[in-house]
Phi, psi and omega in degrees: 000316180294326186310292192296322173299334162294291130016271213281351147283329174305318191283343169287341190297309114036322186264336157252003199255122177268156212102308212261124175278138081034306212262295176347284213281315166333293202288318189266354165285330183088010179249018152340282202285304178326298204315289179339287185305323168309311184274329199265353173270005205306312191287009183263333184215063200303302195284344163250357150298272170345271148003300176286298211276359154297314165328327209257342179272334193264350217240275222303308180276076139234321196269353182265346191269359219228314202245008178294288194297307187305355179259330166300330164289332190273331175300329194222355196230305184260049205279323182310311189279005196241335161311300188269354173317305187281326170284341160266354190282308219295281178355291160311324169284359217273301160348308220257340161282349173278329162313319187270347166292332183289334221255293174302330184230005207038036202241159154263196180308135163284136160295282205317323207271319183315310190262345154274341175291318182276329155337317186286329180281345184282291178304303183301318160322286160322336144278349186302309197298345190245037177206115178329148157255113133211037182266102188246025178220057191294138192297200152295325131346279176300334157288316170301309121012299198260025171245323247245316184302329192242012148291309158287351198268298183276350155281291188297100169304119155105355173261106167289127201273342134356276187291318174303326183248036156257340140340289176271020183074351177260009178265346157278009156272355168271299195253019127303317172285333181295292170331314166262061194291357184255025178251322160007108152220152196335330193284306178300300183300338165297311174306330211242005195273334154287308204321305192315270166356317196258343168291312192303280184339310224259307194294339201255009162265248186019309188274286178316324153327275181311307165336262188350301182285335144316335224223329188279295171230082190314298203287344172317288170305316183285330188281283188229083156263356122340290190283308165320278186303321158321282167322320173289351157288347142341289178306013213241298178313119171245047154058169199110341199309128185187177201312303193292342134318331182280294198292311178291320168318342189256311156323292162285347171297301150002270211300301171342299224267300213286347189298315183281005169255000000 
């Protein structure tokens, strides 16, 4: 349970830091694929589902309600050291998803899949940059829109549900409020009833998919969940690059490396 609970705090830091999947640090902790069986299995097993996956849901909102403001502070005060931080954690995993594909199908990376995911993330970058984060007042639209990205953003290893809903201008309207929850008031819990809605539907097709494919075509997927994660270090890189970067960048790749093994 402590184990998991920890778990479930690393992994939230995931739901807010952009750049970073949720789906990642899951896949380099090595409990991605559990998680998955586990929510779409709940009801076959309530108490010992219940049992794994509470520890890791009580860990994730302490760490997006505990760690919102230090990460807006980290954002704006530390963006260089916490940028390659993360970029050697994405890096270290990298070994360790190619491995399961070899270990599993005895095959290397599929191309095709691989290069299209990173093609694609290549692409979602190139519009993140030309679109304002300054929508502080988002419509029905825009909500809806941004529960569905970041339901994909928190399933899908290597796509940020973050960085997606800096796509629509809104994340620093999320994660103002995740930072101010006493700020709250009816008009905003009015606001957020598409977000819920469209988050909920969509993770649970989005978990039934991923599940599906996992289970159909491993090696396919997993390349590219590869090709995603490669590509989210775009979103990540603050430029700068220099010695003391190589160090922290070498350090969590380390950290990374010995975690997913």
């Amino acid at each position: 349970m402590i184990q998991n609970l920890i778990y479930g705090l690393i992994i939230g830091l995931g739901f807010i830091i952009p750049g970073v999947s949720g789906g990642v640090i899951a896949t380099i902790l090595g409990i991605y694929e559990t998680i998955i069986e586990r929510l779409l299995n709940f009801f076959k097993d309530i108490k010992n589902n219940t049992k794994y996956l509470l520890p890791l849901i009580m860990g994730i909102i302490i760490s997006v309600s505990f760690f919102s403001k230090i990460i807006l502070f980290l954002l704006e005060e530390k963006l260089f050291f916490i940028s390659y931080v993360f970029i050697g954690l994405i890096l270290g995993c990298i070994p360790c998803l190619e491995k399961e594909i070899k270990e599993k199908t005895h095959q290397n990376i599929s191309l095709l899949p691989f290069l299209s995911t990173f093609i694609l993330g290549i692409i979602l970058f190139l519009f993140e940059k030309r679109l304002p984060d300054n929508n502080l007042n988002p419509n029905f639209l825009t909500m809806t829109l941004a529960g569905i990205f970041y339901a994909i953003g928190k399933i899908i290893p290597g796509i940020s549900g973050a960085s997606l809903l800096m796509l629509l201008g809104v994340y620093k309207y999320f994660l103002n409020i995740i930072a101010n929850p006493f700020l709250i008031n009816g008009q905003i819990l009015i606001s957020f009833i598409p977000f819920i809605l469209s988050f909920l539907i969509s993770a649970i097709i989005i978990l039934k998919l991923i599940n599906y494919l996992l289970k159909n075509y491993f090696r396919p997927s997993y390349s590219a969940i590869i090709g995603f994660v490669i590509s989210s270090i775009l979103f990540i890189y603050p430029g700068n690059f220099n010695l003391l970067s190589i160090i922290i960048t070498l350090i969590s790749f380390l950290i990374s490396y010995y975690l997913s093994n």
